[in-house]
C-alpha positions in Angstrom: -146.6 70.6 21.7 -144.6 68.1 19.8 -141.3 67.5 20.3 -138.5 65.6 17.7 -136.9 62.7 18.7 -134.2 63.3 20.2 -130.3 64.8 19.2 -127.0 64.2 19.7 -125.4 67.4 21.0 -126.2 70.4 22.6 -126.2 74.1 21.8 -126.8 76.4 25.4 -127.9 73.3 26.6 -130.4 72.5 24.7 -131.1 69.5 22.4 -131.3 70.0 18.6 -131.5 67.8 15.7 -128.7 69.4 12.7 -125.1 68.4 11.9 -121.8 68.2 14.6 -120.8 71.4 14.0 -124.0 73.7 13.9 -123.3 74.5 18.3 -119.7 76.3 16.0 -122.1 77.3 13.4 -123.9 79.5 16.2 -121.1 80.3 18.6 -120.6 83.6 17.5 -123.3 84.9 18.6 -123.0 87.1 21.9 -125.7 87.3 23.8 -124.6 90.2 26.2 -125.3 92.9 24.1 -125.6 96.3 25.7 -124.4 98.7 22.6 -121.8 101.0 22.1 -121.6 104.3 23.5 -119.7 107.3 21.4 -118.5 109.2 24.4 -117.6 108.0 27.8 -118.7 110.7 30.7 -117.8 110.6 33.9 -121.1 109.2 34.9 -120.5 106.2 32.8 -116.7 105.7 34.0 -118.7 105.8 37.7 -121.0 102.9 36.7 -118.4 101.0 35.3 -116.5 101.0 38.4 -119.5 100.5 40.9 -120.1 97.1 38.5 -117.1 95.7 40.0 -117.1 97.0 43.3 -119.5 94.5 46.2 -121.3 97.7 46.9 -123.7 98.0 44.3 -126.6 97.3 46.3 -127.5 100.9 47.3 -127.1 102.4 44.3 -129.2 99.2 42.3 -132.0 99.9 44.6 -132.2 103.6 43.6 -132.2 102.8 39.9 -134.7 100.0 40.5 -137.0 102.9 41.8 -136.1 105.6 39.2 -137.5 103.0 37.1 -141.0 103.7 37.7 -140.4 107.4 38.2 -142.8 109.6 36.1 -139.6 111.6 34.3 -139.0 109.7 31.3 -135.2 111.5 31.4 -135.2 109.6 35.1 -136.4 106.2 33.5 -133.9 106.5 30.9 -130.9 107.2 33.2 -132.0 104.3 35.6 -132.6 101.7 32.5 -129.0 102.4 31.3 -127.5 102.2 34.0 -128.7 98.8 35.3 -127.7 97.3 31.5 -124.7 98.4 32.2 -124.3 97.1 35.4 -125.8 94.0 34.1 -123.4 94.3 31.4 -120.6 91.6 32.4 -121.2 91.0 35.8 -123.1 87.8 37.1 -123.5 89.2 40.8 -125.2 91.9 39.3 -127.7 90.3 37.0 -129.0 88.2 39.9 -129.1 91.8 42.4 -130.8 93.5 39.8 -133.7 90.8 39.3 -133.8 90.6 43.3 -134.2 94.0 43.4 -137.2 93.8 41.8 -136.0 95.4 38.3 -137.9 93.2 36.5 -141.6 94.2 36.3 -140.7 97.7 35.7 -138.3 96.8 32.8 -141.1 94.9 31.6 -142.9 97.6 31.6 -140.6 99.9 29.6 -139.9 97.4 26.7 -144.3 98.7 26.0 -142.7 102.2 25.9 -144.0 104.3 23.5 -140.4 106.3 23.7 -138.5 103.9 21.3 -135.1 104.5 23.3 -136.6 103.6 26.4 -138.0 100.7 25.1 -134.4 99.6 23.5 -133.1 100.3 27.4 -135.6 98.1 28.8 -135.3 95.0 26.2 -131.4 95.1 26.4 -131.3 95.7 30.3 -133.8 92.8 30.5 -131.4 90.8 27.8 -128.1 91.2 30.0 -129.9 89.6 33.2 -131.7 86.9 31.4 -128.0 85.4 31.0 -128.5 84.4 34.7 -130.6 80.8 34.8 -131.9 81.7 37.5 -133.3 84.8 36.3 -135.2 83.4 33.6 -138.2 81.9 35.1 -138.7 85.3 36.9 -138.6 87.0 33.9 -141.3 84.8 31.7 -143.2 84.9 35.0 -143.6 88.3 34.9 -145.2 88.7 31.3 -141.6 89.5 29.5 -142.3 87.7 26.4 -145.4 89.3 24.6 -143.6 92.7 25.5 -140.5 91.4 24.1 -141.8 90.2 20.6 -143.8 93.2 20.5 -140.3 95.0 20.4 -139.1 92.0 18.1 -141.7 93.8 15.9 -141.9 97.0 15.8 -138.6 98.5 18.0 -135.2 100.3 16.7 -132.7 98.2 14.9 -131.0 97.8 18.7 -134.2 97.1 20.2 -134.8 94.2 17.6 -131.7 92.2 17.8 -132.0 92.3 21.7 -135.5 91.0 21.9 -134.4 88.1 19.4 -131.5 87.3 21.9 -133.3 87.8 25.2 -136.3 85.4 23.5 -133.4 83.2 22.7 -132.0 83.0 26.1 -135.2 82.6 27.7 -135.8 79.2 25.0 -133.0 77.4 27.1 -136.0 76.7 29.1 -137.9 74.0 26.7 -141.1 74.9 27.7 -140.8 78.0 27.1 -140.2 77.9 23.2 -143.9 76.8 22.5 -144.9 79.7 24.9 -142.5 81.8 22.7 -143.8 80.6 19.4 -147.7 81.2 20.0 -146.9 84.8 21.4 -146.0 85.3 17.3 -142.3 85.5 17.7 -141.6 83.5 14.4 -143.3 86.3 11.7 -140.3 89.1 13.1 -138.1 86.8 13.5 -138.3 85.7 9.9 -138.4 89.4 9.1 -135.7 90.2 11.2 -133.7 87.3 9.2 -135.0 89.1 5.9 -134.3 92.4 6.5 -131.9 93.0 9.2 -128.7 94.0 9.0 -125.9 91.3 9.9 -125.7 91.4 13.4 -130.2 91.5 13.0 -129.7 88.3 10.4 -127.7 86.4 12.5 -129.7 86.8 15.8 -132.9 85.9 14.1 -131.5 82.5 12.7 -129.9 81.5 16.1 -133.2 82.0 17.4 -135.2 80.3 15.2 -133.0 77.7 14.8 -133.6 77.1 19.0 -137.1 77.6 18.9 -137.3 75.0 15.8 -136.9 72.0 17.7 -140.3 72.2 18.6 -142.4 70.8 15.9 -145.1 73.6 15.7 -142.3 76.0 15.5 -140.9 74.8 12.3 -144.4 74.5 11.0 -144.9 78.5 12.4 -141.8 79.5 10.5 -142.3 77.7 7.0 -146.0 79.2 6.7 -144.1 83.0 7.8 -142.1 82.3 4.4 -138.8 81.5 6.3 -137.6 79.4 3.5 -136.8 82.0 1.0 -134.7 84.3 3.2 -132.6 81.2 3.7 -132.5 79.9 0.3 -130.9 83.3 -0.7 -128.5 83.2 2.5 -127.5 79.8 1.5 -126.5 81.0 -2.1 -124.9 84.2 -0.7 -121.4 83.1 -0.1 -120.1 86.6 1.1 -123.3 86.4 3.5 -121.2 84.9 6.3 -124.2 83.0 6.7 -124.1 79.8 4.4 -123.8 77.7 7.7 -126.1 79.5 9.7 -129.0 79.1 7.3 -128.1 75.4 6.3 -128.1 74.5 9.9 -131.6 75.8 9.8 -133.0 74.5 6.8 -131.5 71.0 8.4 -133.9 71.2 11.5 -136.6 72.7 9.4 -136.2 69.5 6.6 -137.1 67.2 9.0 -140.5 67.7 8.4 -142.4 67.3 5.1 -143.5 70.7 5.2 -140.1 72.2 5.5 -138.7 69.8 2.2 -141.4 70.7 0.0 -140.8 74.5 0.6 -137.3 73.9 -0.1 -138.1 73.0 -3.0 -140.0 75.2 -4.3 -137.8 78.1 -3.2 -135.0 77.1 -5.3 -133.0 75.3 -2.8 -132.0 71.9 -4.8 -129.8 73.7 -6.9 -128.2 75.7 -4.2 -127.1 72.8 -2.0 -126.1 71.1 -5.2 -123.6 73.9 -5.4 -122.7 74.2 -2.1 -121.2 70.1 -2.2 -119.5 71.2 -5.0 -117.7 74.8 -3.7 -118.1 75.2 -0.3 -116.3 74.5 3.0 -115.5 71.2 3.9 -118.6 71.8 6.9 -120.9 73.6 4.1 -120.6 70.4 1.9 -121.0 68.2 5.0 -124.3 69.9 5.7 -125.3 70.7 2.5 -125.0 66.6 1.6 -127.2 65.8 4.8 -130.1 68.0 3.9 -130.3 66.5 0.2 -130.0 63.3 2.1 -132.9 64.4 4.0 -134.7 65.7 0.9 -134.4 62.8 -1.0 -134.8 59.5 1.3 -138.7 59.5 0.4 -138.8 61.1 -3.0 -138.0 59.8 -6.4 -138.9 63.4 -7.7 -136.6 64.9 -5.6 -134.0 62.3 -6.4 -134.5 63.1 -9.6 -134.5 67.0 -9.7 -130.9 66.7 -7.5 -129.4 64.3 -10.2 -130.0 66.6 -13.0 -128.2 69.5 -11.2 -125.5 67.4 -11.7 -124.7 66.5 -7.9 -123.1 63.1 -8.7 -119.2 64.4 -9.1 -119.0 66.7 -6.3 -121.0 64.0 -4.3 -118.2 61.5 -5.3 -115.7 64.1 -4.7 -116.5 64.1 -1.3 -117.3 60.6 -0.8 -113.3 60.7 -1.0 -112.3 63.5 0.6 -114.5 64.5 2.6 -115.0 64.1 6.8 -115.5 60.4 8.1 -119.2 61.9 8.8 -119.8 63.8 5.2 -118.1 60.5 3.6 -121.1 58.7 5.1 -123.9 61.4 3.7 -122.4 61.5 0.6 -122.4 57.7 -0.5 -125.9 57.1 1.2 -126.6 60.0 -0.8 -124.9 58.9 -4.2 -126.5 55.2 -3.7 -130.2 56.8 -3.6 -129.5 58.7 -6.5 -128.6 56.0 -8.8 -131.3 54.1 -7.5 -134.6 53.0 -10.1 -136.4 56.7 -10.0 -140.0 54.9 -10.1 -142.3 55.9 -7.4 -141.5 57.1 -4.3 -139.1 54.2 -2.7 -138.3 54.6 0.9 -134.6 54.3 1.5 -132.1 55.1 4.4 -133.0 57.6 6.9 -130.7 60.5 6.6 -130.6 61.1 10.6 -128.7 64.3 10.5 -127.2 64.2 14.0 -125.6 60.5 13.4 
């Protein structure tokens, strides 16, 4: 398992190679995601009140054993009410996993009852938040379940698996285990096809699992490139950054540029330094930085979209750090376009 070199900041604590801001490019993503519930019963006022209470212990041990109960109803009841309990509470995350909830949770994310399997992935998700948790919860056999969800759960049961595989990815060697249990394929469907919450989820956790170099390579050949392409050009998306920040990390190898390319993207970017935000144009500028630096083709395709003015434009007005991208950028472009000269490396993260 390769890894890149190495970045210059951190996102969940974890390294990545990409621009300053992509850690705010992701930061909206919340990972404790238990749903929304149209009525409050009694019941449920009752478990939100035991989940602040230091006497929870009891009643967790009961619901750890209803777990494995042979009434579905009773499985059901028990799953929902330890994600809620592990809904915002740390001291409860780390009980439940003691407990031993965690086998039989796994267990229900292979549910053939699709509501009982959305229980299980999102009770799992809410105590994966703990650090300690997580080992426990790969050691167990949580992520083939997991991605088997990714693929074929409800909508809910979807975005929680991406999320629960994303917070089980903090661990670094865990994102290569993640990536040959065939996580990337739904992801990049998920990213395709699901709604907004679904689209955003699936980037944030590709982008995490992509700084491990088989995981970009995973991703391009499951046809990630065109979802993003179109994200990138989709202004009212509210994912322009998102997906930049991914085709940054996924650029970085020759793969990942070539795919770009053919999906469209020079033109795209190109548009991007000329009418997005001032971070859009910063990142947009880097990847055609990163496209470029070995290609006179490519140079060549990005001069005739007419990138020079908006490249100047913010060569002048731009951040100190999109300044710098944009006249390394502007200084390849006017270079001779004969063969394929090397020039400076782009290094994204500087």
């Amino acid at each position: 398992m390769a890894t890149e070199a190495p970045a210059t900041y951190t996102y969940m604590g974890c390294p990545y190679t990409g621009g300053d801001s992509s850690s705010t490019a992701f930061s909206d993503c919340n990972s404790d995601r238990s749903g929304e519930f149209s009525t409050t019963s009694a019941q449920n006022r009752r478990l939100f009140m035991s989940s602040v209470t230091e006497n929870s212990d009891e009643l967790i041990c009961q619901l750890v054993s209803d777990l494995e109960s042979t009434c579905i109803e009773s499985q059901r009841k028990a799953a929902l009410e330890l994600r809620l309990l592990a809904k915002n509470k740390t001291e409860n995350r780390l009980k439940i996993a003691r407990a031993g909830a965690v086998k039989p949770l796994i267990s229900l994310v292979q549910s053939s009852d699709l509501q009982l399997q959305e229980y299980g992935v999102t009770a799992i998700l809410n105590i994966s938040i703990c650090e300690e948790n997580k080992d426990l919860i790969v050691s167990s056999g949580a992520i083939k379940p997991l991605v088997k969800a990714l693929r074929s759960g409800t909508p809910t049961a979807k975005e929680n698996a991406a999320i629960a595989l994303l917070r089980l990815s903090e661990i670094e060697e865990n994102k290569g285990v993640i990536g040959r249990s065939g996580a990337i394929p739904p992801l990049v469907d998920l990213l395709e096809n699901g709604g907004v919450r679904g689209k955003k989820d699936a980037a944030t956790t590709i982008f995490s699992l992509c700084s491990v170099r088989e995981n970009k390579v995973r991703a391009i050949q499951a046809g990630i490139m065109k979802p993003l392409v179109e994200l990138m050009a989709d202004f009212g998306s509210g994912m322009v950054d998102k997906a930049a920040f991914v085709v940054s990390i996924l650029a970085t190898v020759s793969e990942g540029k070539s795919r770009l390319v053919e999906e469209g993207g020079i033109p795209v970017l190109v548009e991007i330094v000329e009418v997005g935000s001032q971070r859009q144009k910063e990142i947009a500028a880097a990847i055609l930085l990163q496209v470029c630096e070995e290609s006179g083709t490519y140079r060549t395709m990005v001069a005739r979209e007419g990138a020079i003015p908006p490249l100047v434009s913010l060569s002048q007005s731009g951040t100190s750090r999109a300044k710098q991208k944009a006249e390394a950028l502007i200084d390849l472009l006017r270079q001779p376009r004969s063969g394929n000269t090397a020039a400076r490396p782009s290094d994204v993260s500087n």
